[in-house]
NUTIMI-936616 format. One record per residue (C-alpha): residue number from 1; residue in three letters; z, x, y. Coordinates in pm, 1 decimal. Example, Ala and Ser with C-alpha at 12.3 -4.5 7.8 and 13.67 -1.06 7.14 Angstrom:
<pts>
k;r;up;east;north
1;ALA;780.0;1230.0;-450.0;
2;SER;714.0;1367.0;-106.0;
</pts>
This chain:
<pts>
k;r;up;east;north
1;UNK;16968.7;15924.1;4919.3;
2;UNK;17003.5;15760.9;5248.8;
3;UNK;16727.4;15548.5;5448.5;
4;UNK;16642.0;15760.2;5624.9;
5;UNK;16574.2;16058.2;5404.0;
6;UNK;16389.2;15792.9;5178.2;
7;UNK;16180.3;15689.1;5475.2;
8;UNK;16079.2;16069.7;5522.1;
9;UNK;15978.1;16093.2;5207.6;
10;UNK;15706.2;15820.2;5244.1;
11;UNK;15584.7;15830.4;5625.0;
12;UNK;15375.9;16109.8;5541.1;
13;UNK;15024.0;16100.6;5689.1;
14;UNK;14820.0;15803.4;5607.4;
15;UNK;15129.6;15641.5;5453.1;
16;UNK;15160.2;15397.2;5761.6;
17;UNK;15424.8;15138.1;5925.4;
18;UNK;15426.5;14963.8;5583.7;
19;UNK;15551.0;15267.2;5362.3;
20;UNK;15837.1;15235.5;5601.8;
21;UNK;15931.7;14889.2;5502.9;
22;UNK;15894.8;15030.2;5123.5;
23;UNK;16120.2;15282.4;5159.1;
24;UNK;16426.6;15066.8;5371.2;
25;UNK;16355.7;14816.3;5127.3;
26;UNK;16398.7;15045.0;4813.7;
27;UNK;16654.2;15225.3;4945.9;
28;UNK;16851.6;14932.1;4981.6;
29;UNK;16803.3;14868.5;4657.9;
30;UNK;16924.4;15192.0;4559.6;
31;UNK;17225.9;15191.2;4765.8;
32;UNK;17325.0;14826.1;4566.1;
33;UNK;17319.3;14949.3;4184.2;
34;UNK;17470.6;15236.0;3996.7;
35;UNK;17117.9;15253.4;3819.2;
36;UNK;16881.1;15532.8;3926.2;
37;UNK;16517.4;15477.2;3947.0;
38;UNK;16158.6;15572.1;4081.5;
39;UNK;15877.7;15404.5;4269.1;
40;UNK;15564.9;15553.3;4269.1;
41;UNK;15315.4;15367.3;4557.4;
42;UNK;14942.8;15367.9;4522.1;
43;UNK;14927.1;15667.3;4778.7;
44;UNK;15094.7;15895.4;4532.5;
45;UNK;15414.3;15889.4;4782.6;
46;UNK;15771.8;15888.1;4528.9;
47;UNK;16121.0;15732.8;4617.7;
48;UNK;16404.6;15855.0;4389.6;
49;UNK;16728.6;15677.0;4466.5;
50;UNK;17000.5;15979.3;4345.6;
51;UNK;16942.4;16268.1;4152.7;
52;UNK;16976.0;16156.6;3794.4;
53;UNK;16673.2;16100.4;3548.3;
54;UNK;16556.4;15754.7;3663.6;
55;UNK;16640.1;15511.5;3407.0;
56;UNK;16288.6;15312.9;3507.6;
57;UNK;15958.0;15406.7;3721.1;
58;UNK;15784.2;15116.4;3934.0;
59;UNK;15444.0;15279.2;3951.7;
60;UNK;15246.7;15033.4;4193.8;
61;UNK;14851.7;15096.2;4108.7;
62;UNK;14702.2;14907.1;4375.5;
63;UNK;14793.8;14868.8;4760.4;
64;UNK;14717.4;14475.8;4696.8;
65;UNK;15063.6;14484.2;4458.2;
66;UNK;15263.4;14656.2;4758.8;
67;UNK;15147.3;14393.4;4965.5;
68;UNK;15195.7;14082.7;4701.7;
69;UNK;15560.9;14278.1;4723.5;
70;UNK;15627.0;14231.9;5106.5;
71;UNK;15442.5;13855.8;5086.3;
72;UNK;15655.4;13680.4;4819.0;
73;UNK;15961.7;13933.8;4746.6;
74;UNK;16049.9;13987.0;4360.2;
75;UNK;15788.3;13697.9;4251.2;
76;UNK;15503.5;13936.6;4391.0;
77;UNK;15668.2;14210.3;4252.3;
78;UNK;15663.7;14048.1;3929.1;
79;UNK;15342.6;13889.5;3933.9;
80;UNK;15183.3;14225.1;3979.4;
81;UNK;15373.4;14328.9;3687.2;
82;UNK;15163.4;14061.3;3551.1;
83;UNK;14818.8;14182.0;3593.9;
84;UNK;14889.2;14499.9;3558.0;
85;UNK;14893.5;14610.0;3922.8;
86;UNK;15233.1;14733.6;3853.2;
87;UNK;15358.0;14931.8;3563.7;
88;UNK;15743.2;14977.1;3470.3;
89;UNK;15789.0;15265.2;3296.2;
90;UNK;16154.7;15310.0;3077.9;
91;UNK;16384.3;15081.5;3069.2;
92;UNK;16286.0;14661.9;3171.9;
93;UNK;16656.4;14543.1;3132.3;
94;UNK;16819.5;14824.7;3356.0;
95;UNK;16482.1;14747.5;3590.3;
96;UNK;16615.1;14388.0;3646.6;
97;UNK;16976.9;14467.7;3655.7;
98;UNK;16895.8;14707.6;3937.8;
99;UNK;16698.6;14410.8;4114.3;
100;UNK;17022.4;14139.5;4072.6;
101;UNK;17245.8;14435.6;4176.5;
102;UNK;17126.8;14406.9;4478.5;
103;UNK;17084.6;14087.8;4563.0;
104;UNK;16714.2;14075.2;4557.2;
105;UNK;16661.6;13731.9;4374.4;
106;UNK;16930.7;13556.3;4640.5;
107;UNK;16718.1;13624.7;4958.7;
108;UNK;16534.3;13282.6;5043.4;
109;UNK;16114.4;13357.8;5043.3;
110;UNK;15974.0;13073.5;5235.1;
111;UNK;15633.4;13115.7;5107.0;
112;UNK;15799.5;13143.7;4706.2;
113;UNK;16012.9;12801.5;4794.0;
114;UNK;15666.7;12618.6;4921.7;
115;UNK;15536.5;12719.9;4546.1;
116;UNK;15840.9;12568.4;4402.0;
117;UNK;15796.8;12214.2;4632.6;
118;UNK;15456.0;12239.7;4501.2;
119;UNK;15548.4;12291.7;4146.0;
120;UNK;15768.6;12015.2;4109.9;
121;UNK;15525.1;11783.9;4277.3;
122;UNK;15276.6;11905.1;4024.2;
123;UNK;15478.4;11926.3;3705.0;
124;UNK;15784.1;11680.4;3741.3;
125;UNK;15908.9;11520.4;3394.9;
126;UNK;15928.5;11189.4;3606.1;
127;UNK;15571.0;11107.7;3385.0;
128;UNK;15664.5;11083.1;3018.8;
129;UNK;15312.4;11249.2;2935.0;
130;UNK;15359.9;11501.2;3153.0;
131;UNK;15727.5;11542.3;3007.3;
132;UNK;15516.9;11599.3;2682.3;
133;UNK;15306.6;11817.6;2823.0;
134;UNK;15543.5;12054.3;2949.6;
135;UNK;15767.5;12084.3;2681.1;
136;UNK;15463.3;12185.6;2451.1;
137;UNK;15329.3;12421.1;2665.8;
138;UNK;15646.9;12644.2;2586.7;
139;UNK;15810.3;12505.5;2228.0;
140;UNK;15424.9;12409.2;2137.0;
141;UNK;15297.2;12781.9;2056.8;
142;UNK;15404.2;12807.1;1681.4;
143;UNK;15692.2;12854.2;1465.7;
144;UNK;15460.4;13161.8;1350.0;
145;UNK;15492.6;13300.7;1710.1;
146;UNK;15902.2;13236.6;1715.6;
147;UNK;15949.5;13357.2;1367.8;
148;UNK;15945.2;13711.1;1458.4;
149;UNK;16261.3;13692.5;1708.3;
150;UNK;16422.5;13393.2;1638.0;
151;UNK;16718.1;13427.7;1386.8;
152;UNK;16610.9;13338.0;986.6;
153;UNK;16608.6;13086.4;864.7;
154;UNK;16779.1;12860.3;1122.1;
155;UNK;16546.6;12937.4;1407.9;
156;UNK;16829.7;12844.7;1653.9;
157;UNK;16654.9;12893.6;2002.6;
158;UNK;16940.1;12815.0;2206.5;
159;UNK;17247.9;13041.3;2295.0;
160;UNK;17478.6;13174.0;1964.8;
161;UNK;17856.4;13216.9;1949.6;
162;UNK;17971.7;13589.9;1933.6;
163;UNK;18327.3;13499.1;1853.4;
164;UNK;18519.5;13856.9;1796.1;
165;UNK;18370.8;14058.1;1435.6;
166;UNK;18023.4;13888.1;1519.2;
167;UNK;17780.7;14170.0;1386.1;
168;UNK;17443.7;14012.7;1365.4;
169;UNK;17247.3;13698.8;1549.9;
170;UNK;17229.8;13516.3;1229.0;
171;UNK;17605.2;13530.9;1226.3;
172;UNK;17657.5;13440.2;1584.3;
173;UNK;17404.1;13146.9;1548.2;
174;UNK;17585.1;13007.5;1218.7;
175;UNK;17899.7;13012.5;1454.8;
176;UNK;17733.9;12810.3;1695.3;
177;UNK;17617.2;12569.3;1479.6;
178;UNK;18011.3;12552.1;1322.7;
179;UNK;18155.3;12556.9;1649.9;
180;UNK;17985.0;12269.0;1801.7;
181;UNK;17987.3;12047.0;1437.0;
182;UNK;18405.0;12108.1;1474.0;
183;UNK;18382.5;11994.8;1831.0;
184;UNK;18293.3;11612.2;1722.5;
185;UNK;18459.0;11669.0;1447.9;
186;UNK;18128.5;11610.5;1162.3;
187;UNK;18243.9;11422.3;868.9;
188;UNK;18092.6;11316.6;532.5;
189;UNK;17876.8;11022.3;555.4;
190;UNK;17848.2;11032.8;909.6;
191;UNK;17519.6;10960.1;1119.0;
192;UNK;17411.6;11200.3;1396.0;
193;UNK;17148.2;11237.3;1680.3;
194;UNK;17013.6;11579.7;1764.9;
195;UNK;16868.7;11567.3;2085.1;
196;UNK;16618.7;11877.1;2126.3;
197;UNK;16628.7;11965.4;1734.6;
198;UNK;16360.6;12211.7;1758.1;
199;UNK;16320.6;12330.4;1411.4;
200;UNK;16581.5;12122.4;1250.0;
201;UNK;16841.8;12460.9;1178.2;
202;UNK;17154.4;12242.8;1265.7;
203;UNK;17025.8;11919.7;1084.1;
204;UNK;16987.0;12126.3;787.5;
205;UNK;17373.6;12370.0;830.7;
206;UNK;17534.8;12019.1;900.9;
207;UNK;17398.5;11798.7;609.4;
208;UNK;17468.2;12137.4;388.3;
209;UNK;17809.9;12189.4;504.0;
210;UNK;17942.3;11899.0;621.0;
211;UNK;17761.2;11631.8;420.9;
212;UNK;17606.7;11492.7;758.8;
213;UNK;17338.4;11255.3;806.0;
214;UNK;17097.0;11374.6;1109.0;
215;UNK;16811.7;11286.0;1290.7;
216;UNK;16633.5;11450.2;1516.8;
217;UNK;16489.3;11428.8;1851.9;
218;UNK;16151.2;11587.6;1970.7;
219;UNK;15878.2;11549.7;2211.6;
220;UNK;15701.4;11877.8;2067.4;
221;UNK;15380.2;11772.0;1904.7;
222;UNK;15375.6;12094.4;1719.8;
223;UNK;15760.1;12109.1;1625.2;
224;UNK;15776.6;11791.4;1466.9;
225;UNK;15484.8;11880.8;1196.0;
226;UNK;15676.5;12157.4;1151.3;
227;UNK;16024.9;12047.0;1108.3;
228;UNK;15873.7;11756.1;896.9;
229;UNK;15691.3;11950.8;649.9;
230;UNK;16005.7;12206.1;619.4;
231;UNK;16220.8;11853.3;553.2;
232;UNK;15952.7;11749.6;273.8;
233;UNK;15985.7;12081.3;146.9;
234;UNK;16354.0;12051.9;119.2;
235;UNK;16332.7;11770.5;-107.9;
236;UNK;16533.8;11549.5;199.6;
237;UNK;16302.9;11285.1;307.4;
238;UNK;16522.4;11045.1;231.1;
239;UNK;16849.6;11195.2;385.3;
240;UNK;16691.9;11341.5;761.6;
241;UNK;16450.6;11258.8;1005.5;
242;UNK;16288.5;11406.6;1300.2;
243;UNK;16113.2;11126.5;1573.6;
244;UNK;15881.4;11217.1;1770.0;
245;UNK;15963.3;11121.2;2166.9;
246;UNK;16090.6;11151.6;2481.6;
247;UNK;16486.7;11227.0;2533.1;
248;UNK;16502.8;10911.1;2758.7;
249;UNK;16331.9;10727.6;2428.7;
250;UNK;16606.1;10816.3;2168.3;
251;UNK;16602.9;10505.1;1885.1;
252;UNK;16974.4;10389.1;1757.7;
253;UNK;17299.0;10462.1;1778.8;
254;UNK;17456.4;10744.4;1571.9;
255;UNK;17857.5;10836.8;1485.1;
256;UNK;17808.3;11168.2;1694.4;
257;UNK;17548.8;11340.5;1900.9;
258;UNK;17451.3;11659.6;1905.2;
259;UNK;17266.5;11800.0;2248.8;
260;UNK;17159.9;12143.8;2238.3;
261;UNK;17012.1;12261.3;2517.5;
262;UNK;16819.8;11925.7;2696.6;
263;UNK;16967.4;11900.6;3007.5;
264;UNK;16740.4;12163.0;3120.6;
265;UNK;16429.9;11970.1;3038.0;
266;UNK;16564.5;11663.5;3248.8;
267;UNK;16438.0;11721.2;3611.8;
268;UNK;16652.5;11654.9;3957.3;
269;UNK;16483.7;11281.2;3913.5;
270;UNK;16552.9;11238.0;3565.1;
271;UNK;16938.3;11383.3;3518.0;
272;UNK;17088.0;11042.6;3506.0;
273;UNK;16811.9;10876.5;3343.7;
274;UNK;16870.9;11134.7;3030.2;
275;UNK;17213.1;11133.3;3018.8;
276;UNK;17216.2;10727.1;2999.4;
277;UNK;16998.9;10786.2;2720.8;
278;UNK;17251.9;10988.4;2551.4;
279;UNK;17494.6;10721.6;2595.6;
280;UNK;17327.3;10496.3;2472.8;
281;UNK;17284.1;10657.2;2162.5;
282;UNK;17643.4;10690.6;2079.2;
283;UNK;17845.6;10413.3;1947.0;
284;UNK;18150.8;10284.2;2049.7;
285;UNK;18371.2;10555.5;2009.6;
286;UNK;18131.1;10844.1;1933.1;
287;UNK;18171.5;11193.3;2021.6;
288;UNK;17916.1;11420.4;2162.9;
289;UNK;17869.3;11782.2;2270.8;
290;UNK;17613.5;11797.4;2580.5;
291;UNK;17551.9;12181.8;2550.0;
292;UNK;17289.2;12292.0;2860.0;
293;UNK;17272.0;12535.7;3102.7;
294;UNK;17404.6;12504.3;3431.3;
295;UNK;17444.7;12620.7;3808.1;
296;UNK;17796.0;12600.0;3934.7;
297;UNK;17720.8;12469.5;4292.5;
298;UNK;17355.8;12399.1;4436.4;
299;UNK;17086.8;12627.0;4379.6;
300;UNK;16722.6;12676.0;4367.9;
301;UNK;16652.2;12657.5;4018.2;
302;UNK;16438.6;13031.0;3978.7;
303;UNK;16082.9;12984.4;4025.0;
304;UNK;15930.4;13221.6;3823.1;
305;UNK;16108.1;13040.4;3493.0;
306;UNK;15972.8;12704.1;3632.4;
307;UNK;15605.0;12846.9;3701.1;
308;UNK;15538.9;13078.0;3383.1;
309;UNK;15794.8;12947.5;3124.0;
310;UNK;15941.7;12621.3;3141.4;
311;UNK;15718.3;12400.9;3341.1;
312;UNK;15881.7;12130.5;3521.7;
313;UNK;16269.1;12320.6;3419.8;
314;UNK;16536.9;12239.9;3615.9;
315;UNK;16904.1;12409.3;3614.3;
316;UNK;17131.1;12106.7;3674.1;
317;UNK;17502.7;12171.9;3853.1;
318;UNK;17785.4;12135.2;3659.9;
319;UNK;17920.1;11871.0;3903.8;
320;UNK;17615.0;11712.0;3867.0;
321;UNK;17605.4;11698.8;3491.9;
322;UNK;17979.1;11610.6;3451.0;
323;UNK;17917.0;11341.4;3746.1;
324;UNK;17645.4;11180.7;3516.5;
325;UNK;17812.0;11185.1;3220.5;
326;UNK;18083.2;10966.1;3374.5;
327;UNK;17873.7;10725.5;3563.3;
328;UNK;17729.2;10661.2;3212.0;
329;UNK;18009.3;10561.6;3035.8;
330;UNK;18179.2;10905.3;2888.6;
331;UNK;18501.3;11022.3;2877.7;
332;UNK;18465.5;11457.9;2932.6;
333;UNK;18683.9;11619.2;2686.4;
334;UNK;18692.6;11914.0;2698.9;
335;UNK;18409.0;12203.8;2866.7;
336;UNK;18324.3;12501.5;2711.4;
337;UNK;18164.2;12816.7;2976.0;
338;UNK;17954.4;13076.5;2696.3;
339;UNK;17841.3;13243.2;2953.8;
340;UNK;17858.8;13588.6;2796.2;
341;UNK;17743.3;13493.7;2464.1;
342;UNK;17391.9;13435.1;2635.4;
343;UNK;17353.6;13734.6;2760.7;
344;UNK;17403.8;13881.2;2351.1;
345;UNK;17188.0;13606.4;2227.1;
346;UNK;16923.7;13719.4;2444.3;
347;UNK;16945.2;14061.9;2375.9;
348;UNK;16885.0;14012.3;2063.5;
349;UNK;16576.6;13823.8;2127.0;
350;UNK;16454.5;14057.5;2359.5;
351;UNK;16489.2;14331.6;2140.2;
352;UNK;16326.1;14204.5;1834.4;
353;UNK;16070.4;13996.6;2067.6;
354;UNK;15941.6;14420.3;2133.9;
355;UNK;15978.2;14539.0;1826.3;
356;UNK;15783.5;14255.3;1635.8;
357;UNK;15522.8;14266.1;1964.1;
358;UNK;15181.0;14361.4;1703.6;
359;UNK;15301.6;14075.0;1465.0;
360;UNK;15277.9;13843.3;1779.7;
361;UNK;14971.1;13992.3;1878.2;
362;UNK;14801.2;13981.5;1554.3;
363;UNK;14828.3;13614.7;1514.4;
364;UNK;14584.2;13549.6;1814.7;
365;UNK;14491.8;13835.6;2019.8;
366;UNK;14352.1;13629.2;2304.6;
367;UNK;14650.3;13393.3;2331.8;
368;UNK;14912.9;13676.8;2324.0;
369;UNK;14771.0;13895.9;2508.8;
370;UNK;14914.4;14183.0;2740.0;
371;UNK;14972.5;13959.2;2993.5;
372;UNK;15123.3;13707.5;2758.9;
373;UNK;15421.1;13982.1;2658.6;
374;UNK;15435.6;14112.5;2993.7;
375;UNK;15584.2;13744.5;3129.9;
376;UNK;15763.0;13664.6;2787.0;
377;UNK;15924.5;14028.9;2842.1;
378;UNK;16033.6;13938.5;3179.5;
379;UNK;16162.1;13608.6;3079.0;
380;UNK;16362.8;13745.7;2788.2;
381;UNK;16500.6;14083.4;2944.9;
382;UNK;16591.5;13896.5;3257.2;
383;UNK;16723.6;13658.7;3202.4;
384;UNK;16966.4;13841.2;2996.4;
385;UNK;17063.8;14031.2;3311.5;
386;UNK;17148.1;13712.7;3492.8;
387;UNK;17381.7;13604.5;3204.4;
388;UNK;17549.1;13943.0;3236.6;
389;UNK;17531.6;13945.4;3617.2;
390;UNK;17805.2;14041.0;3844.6;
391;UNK;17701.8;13745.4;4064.0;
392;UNK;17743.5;13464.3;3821.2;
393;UNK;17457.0;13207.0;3925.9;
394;UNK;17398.7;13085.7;3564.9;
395;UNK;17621.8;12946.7;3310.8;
396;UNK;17635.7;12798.5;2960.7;
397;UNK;17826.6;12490.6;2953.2;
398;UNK;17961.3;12310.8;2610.7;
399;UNK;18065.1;11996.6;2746.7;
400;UNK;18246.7;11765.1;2421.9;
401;UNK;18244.5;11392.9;2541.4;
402;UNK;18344.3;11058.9;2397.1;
403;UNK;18201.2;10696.4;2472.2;
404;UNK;18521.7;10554.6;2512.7;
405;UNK;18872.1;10650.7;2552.4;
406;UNK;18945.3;10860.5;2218.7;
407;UNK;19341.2;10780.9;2254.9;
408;UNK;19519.6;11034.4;2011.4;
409;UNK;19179.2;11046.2;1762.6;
410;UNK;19130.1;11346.2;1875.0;
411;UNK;19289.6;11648.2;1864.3;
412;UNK;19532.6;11748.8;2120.4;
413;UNK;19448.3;12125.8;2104.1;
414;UNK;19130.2;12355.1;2036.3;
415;UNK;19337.6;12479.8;1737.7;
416;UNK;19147.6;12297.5;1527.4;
417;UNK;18849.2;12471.4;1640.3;
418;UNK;18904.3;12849.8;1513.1;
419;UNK;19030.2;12841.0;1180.3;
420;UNK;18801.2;12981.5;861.4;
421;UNK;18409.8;12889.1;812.7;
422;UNK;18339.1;12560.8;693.8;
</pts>
């Protein structure tokens, strides 16, 4: 449907100028994707882009969530999603992939970039408290709440490996945790650092299978009660360890290291200041994987994510990254784009993260609450979309490093890499 037949639709009487500016603004949107949809406005007034059943309905209750809409772009549109303001109806994934189609998320709101200025002032990781503070507010809420949509009994919360025949997300996560142990080449005996551990899945697959000795890394409060009491349980006190503090804190020096997903957590202040710290703990000689996601180029890192999910997140370049890791003394071996394997791995999530939704909710009503699954829906379901994007503006990045020149320790191919299980 064109514009202009859109725009008939709505300037009815009593729809006004600003049903206009809906319906050029949808219709663009319709003339970007392949997806069809609906809006329904407060006014009762309908835009259909196509003929087909729409795949989702934006059904805008209130003329306050049309005008959050035309203040702050997507964010308002999403915030009213929020409250409740705005209902989707059908499909959330398609409803975003619609959105990215066309180009939506890449148009520059002034108002939404003074928010992010203002977050960053507020929550910056620059404070080790308020480093703390942020990374409980997300990884703080209870392996009981991840339990549900997490893979069992790893609880990997970082992107799996969907290497061809991958059926399920346990599988793909016991590839990742393989793929990454091959990478620095995990031997018997040998001492490593996980940085970011969470709940200790890839301290426990590489003391099991590859004899291992880990510690962990965690500034999680909650986590490390967790991870501790599941390592007491185990019977392996005396074999792993979890410490409690900040990335830029990490005690000792370890054979390998083992970096799943920390970068992230750094800040634009703090990129170099983490990575030292990652050099630091590697010996002379030790190999690391630095696995993180990353822009390629400079970008805005999304404000929504920083705001309701990851407070004080930052997406870090890969330019950036690699730049760092070289200033602090390592040698980049080899890096790794799993791009595409996010966008599985968070299907998945999303997927089980609704069908487990009453589990969630039973735990504590008031905490995870409608608005609660609303934003973690949004996070999940979304970001999924931007993995899968046609405009590729976020990556996953496997980046292998040594402290040191490796000379021919090494191997000289990723052969090494793909042969059976361990």
């Amino acid at each position: 449907m064109s514009s202009h037949a859109v725009s008939e639709v709505l300037e009815s009487p009593g729809s006004g100028p600003r049903a206009g500016r809906f319906a050029r603004k949808f219709a663009a949107i319709g003339a970007a994707t392949e997806v069809p949809f609906a809006v329904v406005l407060a006014n009762g007034s309908v835009l259909r882009n196509g003929r087909a059943d729409p795949a989702f309905t934006l059904r805008f209750r209130t003329p306050k969530a049309q005008r959050r809409l035309l203040l702050f772009g997507y964010v308002g549109l999403l915030e009213s999603y929020f409250d409740g303001s705005l209902d989707v109806d059908g499909d959330l994934a398609l409803a975003f992939r619609a959105g990215l189609d066309s180009g939506q998320d890449r148009v520059r709101n002034p108002l939404v970039a003074l928010r992010n200025h203002w977050h960053e002032w507020r929550h910056s990781n620059r404070s080790l408290p308020q480093a703390k503070a942020n990374a409980r507010f997300h990884y703080g809420l209870g392996k009981a709440f991840y339990e549900p949509w997490l893979d069992t009994p790893a609880m990997m919360y970082t992107c799996a490996y969907w290497s061809e025949g991958t059926a399920t997300l346990e599988a793909a996560q016991r590839n990742k945790m393989d793929h990454v142990c091959r990478k620095v080449c995990l031997q018997p005996g040998e001492t490593f650092v996980d940085v970011g551990c969470g709940w200790g899945g890839l301290m426990f697959h590489a003391w099991e299978h590859y004899g291992a000795i880990g510690t962990g890394i965690n500034a999680t409060t909650e986590q490390v009660a967790e991870l501790r009491a599941e390592i007491a349980c185990r019977g392996l006190d005396e074999t792993l360890r979890v410490v409690e503090t900040d990335f830029r804190d990490i005690p000792g020096q370890y054979d390998k290291l083992l970096s799943i997903g920390t970068l992230e957590h750094a800040g634009p202040d703090q990129l170099s200041e983490v990575v030292q710290a990652h050099a630091d703990a590697m010996k002379p000689g030790a190999l690391g994987v630095i696995h993180f996601i990353g822009h390629v180029g400079a970008r805005d890192t999304e404000f929504f994510i920083r705001n309701y999910i990851f407070p004080g997140g930052w997406i870090p370049s890969l330019a950036q990254a690699l730049d760092a890791m070289e200033r602090c003394g390592l040698e980049v071996l080899d890096v790794e784009n799993l791009r595409r394997h996010y966008a599985l791995t968070l299907d998945c999530w999303g997927e089980r993260f609704d069908r487990n939704w009453e589990r969630i909710h039973a735990l504590d009503p008031v905490r995870f609450d409608e608005r609660f699954r609303r934003i973690w829906r949004t996070y999940l379901w979304s970001c999924a979309e931007v993995f899968r994007g046609r405009d590729v503006q976020l990556n996953l990045f496997q980046v292998t490093v040594s402290k040191g020149n490796v000379g021919r320790r090494y191997p000289m191919s990723r052969s090494f890499l793909y042969g059976p299980p361990a």
